[in-house]
N, C-alpha and C positions, 0 to 999 in steps of 0.2 A: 846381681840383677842385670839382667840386658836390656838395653834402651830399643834397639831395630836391628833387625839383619839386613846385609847385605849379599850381593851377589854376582862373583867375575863374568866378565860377561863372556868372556874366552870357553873358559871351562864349564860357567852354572853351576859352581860348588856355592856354596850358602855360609855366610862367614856369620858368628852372632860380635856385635858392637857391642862392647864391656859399656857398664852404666859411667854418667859423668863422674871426675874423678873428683873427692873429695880433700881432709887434712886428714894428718895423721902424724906422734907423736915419735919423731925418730928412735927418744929411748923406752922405748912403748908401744910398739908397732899392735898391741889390740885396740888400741884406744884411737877408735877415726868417729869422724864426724863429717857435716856436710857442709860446714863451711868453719872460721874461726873463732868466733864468737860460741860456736856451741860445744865445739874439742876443747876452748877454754872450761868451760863450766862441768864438762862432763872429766874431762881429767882432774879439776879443783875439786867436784864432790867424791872422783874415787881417792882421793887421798883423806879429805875434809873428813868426811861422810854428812856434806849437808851445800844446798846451793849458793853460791858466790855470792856479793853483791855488786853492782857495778864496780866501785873501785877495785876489792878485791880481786875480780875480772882483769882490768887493764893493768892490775900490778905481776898479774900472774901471766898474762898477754910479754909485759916487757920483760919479766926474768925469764923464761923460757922462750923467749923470740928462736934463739938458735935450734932449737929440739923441734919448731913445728915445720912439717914441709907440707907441698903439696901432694898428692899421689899422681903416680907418672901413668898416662892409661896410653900406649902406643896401640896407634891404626890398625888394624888385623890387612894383611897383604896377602896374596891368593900366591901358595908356594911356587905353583906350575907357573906364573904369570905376576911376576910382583913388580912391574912398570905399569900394567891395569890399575888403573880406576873402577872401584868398585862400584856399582850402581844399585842403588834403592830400587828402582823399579825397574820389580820381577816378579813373576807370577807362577803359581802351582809351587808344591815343595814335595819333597820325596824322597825317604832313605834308602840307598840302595845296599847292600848287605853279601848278596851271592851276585856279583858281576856277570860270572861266565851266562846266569840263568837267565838272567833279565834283557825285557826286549826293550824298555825304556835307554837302558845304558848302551845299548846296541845303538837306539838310536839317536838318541844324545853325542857318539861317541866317549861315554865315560870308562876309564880302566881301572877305577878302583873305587874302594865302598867309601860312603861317607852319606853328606848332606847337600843335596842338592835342587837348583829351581828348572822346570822346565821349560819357561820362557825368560828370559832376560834380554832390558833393554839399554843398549850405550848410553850412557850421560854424555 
């Protein structure tokens, strides 16, 4: 899921921002949730087959403290330009495909296909 895109303001490549980052069970990496309280209850019921109760909850909380982590979501940074600050606000969006043909890229200055905005503005 993506939260907002971004956009270099150097280049106008169009980056998409990974959704906030949730938990997740390091010896069980399918089992994430959106915060801890619910990766407790949902890895207690795939073992259980049935929902926790509160104690059960916080006993399962403290035996498995070391197995939960957070998920790591790193900033997306513009390869051509990665001291850039990316900025939210930009405008027009547009995939460009065949470079050599296009007059957008021509005048954008872009040299290779991707996703990109045709106005951006510095933060």
């Amino acid at each position: 899921m993506v939260e907002k895109a971004k956009a270099c303001p150097e280049c106008h490549q169009v980056f998409e921002i990974p959704k906030k980052p949730g938990w997740w069970l390091k010896s069980n990496n399918e089992i994430t949730a959106k915060n801890k309280k619910e990766l407790a209850n949902v890895a207690f019921s795939t073992v259980n087959g049935r929902e926790p109760t509160d104690d059960e909850r916080k006993a399962w909380n403290k035996e498995n403290k070391d197995d939960i982590e957070r998920e790591k979501v790193d900033s997306p940074r513009c390869s051509k330009h990665p001291e850039t600050q990316l900025s939210e606000d930009w405008q027009g969006f547009t995939i460009l495909l065949n470079i050599s043909r296009s007059e957008v890229a021509r005048a954008l200055g872009i040299d290779e296909p991707g996703s990109y905005a045709l106005k951006v503005r510095h933060q």
